[in-house]
C-alpha positions as CSV (number, residue, x, y, z in Angstrom):
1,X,-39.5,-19.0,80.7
2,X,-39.9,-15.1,81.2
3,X,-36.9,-13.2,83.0
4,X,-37.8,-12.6,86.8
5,X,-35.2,-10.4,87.0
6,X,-33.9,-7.8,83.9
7,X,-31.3,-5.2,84.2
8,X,-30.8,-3.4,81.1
9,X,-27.7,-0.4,80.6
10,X,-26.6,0.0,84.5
11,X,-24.9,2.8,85.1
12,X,-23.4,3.8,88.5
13,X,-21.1,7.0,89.1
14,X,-19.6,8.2,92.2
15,X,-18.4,12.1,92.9
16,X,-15.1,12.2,94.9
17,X,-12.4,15.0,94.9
18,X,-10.3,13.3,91.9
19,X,-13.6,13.2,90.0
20,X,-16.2,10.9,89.0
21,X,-15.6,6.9,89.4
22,X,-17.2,5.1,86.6
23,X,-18.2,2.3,89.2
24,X,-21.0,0.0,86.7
25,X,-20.7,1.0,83.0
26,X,-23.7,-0.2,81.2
27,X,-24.2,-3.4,82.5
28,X,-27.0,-6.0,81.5
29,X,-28.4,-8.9,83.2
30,X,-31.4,-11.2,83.9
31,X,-32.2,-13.9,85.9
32,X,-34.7,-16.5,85.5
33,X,-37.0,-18.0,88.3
34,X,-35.1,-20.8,90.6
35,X,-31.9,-19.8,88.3
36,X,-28.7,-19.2,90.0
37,X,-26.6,-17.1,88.6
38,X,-22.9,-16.3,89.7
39,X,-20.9,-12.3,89.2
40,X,-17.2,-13.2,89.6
41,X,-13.9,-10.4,89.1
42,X,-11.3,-9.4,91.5
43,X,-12.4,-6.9,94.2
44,X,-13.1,-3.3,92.8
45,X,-14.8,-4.2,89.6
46,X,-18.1,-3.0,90.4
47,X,-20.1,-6.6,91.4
48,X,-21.3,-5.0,94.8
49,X,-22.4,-2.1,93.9
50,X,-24.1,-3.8,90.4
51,X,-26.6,-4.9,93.2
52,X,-26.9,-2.5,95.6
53,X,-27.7,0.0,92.8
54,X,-30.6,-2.3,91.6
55,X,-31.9,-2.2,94.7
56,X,-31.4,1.4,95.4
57,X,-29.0,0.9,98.5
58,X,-25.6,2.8,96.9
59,X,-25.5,6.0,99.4
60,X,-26.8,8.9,97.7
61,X,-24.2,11.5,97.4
62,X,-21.9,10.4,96.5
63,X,-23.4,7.7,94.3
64,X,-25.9,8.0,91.7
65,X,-27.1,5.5,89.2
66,X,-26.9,7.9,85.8
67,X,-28.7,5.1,83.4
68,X,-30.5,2.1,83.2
69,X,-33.7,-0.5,84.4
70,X,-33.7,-2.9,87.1
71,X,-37.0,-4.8,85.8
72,X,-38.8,-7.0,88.5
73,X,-42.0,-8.7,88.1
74,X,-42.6,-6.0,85.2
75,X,-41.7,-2.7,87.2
76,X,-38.8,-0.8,87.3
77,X,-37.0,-0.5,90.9
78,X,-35.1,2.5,89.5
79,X,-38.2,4.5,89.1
80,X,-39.9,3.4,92.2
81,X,-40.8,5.6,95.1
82,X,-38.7,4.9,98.4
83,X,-42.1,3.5,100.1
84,X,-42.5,1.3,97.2
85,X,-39.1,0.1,97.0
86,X,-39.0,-0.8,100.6
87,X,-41.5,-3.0,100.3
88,X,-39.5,-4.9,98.0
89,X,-36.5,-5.0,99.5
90,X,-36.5,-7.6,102.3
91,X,-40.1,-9.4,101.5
92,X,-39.6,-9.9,97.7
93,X,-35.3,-9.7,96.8
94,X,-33.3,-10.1,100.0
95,X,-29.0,-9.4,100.6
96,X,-27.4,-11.2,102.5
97,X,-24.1,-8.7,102.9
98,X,-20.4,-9.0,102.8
99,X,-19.4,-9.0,106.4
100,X,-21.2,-10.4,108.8
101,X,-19.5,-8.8,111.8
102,X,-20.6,-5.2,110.6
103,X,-23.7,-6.3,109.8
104,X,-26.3,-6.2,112.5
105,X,-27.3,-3.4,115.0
106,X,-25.0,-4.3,118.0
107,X,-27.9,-2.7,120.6
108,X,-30.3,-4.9,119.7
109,X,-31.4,-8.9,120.1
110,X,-30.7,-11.3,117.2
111,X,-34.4,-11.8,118.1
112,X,-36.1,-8.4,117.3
113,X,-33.4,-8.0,113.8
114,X,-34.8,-11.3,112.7
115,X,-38.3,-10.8,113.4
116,X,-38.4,-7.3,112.1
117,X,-39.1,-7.7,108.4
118,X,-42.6,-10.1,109.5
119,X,-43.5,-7.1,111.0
120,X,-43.0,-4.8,108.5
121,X,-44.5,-6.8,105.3
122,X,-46.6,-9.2,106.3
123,X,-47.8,-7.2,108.9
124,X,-47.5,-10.4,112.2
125,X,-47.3,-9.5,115.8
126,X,-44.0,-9.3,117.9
127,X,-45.6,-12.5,119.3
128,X,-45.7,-14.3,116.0
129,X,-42.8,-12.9,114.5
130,X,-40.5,-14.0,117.1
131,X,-41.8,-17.5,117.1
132,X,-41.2,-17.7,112.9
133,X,-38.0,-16.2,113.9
134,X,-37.1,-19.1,116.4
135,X,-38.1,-21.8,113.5
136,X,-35.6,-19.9,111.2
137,X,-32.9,-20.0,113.3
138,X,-33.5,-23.6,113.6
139,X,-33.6,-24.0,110.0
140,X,-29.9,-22.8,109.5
141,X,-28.7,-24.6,111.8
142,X,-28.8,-22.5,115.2
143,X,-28.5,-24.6,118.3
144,X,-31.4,-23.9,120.9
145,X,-32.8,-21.5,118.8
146,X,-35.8,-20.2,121.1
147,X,-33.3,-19.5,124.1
148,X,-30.9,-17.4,121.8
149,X,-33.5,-14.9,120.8
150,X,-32.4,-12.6,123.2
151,X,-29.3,-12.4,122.6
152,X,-26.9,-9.9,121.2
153,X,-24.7,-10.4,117.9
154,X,-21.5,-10.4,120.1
155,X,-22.6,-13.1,121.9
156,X,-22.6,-15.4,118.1
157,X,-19.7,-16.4,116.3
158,X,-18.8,-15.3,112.8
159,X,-20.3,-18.3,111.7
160,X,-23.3,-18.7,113.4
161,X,-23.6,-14.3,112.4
162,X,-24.0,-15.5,108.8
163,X,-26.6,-18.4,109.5
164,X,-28.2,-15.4,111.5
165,X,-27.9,-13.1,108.5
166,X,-29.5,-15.7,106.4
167,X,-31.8,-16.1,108.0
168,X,-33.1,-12.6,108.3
169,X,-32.9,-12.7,104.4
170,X,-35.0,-15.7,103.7
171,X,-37.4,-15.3,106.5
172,X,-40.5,-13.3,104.3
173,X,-39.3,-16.2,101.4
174,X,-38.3,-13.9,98.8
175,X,-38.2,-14.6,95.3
176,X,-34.6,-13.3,94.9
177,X,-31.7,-13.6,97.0
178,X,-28.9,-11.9,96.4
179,X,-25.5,-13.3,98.6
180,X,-22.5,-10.6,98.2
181,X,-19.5,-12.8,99.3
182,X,-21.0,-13.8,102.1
183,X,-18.7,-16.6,103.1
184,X,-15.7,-14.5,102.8
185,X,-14.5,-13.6,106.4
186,X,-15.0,-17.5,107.4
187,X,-13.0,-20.4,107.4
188,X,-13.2,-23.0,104.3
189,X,-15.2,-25.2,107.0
190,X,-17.7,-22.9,107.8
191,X,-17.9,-21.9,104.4
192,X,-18.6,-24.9,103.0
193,X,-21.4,-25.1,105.2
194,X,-23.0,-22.0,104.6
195,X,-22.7,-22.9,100.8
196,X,-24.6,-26.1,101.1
197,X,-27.0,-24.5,103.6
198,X,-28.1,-22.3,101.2
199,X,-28.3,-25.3,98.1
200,X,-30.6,-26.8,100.5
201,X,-32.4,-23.8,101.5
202,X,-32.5,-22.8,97.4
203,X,-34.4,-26.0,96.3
204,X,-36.6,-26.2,99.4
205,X,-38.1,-22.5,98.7
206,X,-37.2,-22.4,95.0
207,X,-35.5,-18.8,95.5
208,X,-33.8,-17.7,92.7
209,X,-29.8,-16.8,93.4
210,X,-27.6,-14.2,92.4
211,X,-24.1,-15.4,94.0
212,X,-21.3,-12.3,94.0
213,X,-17.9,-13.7,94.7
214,X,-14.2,-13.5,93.6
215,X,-13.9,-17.3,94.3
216,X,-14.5,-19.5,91.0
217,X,-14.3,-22.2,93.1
218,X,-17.4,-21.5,94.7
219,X,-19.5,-20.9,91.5
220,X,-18.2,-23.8,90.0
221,X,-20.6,-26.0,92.4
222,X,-23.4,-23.5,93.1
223,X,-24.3,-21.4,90.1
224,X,-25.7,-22.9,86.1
225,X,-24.7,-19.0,84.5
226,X,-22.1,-17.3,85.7
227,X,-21.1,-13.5,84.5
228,X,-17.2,-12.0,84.8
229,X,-16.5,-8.3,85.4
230,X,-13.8,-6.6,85.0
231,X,-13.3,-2.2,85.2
232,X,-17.1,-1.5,85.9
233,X,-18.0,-4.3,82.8
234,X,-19.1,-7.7,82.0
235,X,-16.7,-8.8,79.6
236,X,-17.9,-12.7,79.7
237,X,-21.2,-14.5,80.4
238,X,-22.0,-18.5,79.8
239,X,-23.1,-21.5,81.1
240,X,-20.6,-22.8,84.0
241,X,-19.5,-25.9,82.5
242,X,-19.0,-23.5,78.9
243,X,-16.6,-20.9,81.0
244,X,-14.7,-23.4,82.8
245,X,-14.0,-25.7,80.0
246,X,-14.0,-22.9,76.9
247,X,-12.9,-19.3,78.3
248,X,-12.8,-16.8,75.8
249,X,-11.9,-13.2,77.7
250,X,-8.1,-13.2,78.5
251,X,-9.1,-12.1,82.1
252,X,-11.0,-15.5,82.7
253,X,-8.5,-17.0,81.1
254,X,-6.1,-15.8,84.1
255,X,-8.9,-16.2,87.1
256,X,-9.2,-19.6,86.1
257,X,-5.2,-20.0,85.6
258,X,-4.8,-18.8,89.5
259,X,-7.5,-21.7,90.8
260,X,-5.7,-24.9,92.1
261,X,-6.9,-27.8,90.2
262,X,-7.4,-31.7,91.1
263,X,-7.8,-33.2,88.5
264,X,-4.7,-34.3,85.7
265,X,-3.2,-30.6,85.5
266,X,-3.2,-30.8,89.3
267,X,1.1,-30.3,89.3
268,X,0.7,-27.4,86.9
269,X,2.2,-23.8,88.2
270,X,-0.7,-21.5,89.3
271,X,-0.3,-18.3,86.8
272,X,-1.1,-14.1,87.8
273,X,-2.5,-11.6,86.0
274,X,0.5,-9.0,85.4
275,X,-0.5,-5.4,86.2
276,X,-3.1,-3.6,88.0
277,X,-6.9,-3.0,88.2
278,X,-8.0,-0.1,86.2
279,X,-8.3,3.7,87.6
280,X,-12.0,4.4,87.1
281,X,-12.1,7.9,86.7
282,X,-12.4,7.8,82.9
283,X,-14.7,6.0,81.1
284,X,-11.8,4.5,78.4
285,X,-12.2,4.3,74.8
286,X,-10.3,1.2,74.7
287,X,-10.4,-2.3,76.2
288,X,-10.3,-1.5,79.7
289,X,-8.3,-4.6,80.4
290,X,-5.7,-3.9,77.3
291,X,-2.6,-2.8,79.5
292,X,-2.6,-6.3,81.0
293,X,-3.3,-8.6,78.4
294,X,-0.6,-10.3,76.3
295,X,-3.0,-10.8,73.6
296,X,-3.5,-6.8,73.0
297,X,-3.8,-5.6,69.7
298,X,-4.1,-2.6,67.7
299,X,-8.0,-2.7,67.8
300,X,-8.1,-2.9,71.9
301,X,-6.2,0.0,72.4
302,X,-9.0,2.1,69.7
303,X,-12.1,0.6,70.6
304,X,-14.1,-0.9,74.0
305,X,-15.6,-4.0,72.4
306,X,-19.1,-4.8,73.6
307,X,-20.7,-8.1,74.2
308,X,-21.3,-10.8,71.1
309,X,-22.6,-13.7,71.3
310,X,-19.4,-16.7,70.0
311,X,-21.6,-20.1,70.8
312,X,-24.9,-21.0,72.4
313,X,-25.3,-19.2,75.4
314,X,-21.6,-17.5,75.5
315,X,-20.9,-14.4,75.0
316,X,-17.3,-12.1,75.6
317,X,-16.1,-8.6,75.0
318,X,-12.9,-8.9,73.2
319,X,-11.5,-8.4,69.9
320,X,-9.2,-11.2,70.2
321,X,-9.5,-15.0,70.1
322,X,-7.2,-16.1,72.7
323,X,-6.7,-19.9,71.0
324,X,-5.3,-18.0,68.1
325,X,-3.9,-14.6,69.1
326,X,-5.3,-13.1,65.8
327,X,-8.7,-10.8,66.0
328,X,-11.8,-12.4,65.8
């Protein structure tokens, strides 16, 4: 099956008074049509703004994406006009974003936000658009949908702000959606009902999913690929039932080391990750995750390694094999 979605080389920079953060360095990607794929790393290591640079949204100064392709459906987003990308964004690859308190226009009706993007790409009446508008709300679960049109995002919970948010994504039923942590500010109830809100929503339309979270948890029962970042790199990519029962990247091995468990090593002690997240103002020569990891060597300290593939469908940065200790 050809690759809906292909990002080849990513690069994102941004200018502040220290200097330049190296925010995405060189990062490649592609999703497949209904696939869902999973981004996972601790906050900082460039997932958001992987996205939002595909998609044009990084604020520009001070970002700048300095390399790269965003390939959809044969056409590269990077090198699209700002009319052209707009009428991609919202009809054709949707965000749902981060927070959604922050997230809507506070002087306007949950009505007119949702219905807005009919109007704009498929080119419906006010009329029309609030009516489709009503049956989405419904769809995600918004009591008396019709009658809370005119209302204002105050007057919605944090909750029901995210089935709203979600709602405004899916409404022109994109092929892409792309969910930045969006259960993050809500409690593990509401959470779990946003996440099987959206499994239901993802097989009814047959959307595909790109699922940006620090919470392996999550992935673990939403996502068939999932990719870990670390520094402004991905340093691990395979199959979800691979990464979870074979990591290879140290860092996994320490994500997955924090995650209580249930099943027989449910009385084991939950582990951290000694150390700090990198300073991204340099680019390093060396294993960006070196000054952490017990299993440095030599090599990591000399050389970045890239990407290779170690099994069907796995591949890691690092020079080391952590069953072993010894260099690959």
């Amino acid at each position: 099956m050809a690759d809906l979605f292909n990002v080849q080389g990513l690069e994102t920079r941004f200018r502040t008074r220290e200097g330049y953060v190296h925010a995405v360095n060189g990062v490649s990607f592609h999703l497949k049509e209904g696939e869902t794929v999973g981004i996972v790393g601790e906050s900082g290591c460039g997932k958001s703004v992987t996205v939002m640079s595909t998609l044009r949204l990084i604020p520009t100064p001070p970002g700048k994406v300095t390399a790269g392709q965003a390939i959809y459906q044969g056409k590269d987003l990077l090198k699209m006009s700002d009319e052209e990308i707009r009428h991609v964004r919202g009809s054709q690859i949707s965000m749902v974003f981060q927070d959604p308190m922050t997230s809507f226009n506070p002087v306007l009706t949950i009505g007119r936000q949702v219905a807005e993007p009919l109007e704009i790409h498929n080119g419906m009446s006010r009329a029309q658009a609030l009516e489709r508008a009503a049956e989405m709300l419904k769809m995600v679960g918004i009591p008396n949908a019709k009658d809370r049109l005119n209302d204002y995002p105050h007057q919605f919970s944090g909750g029901m702000r995210q089935r709203v948010m979600i709602a405004m994504a899916l409404i022109c039923t994109p092929q892409v959606l792309i969910a930045d942590e969006p259960t993050t500010a809500l409690d593990v109830t509401i959470q779990a009902q946003i996440i099987e809100l959206i499994k239901r929503l993802r097989d009814e339309l047959g959307m595909a999913i790109i699922w940006i979270t620090h919470d392996l948890g999550i992935v673990a029962g939403l996502a068939k690929r999932v990719m870990v970042m670390y520094g402004g790199y991905i340093i691990e990519e395979a199959l979800v039932k691979e990464l979870y029962g074979h990591p290879q990247h140290p860092y996994t091995i320490g994500l997955l080391g924090s995650l209580p468990r249930m099943d027989e090593d449910a009385h084991r002690r939950l582990t951290s990750i000694d150390g700090l997240p990198p300073v991204l103002l340099e680019n390093p020569n060396y294993c960006p995750f070196a000054p952490r990891c017990k299993f440095a060597l030599d090599h990591c300290w000399n050389e970045n390694p890239q990407l290779r593939t170690i099994g069907p469908d796995h591949t890691v940065a690092c020079w080391v094999d952590p069953t072993t200790g010894k260099e690959r």
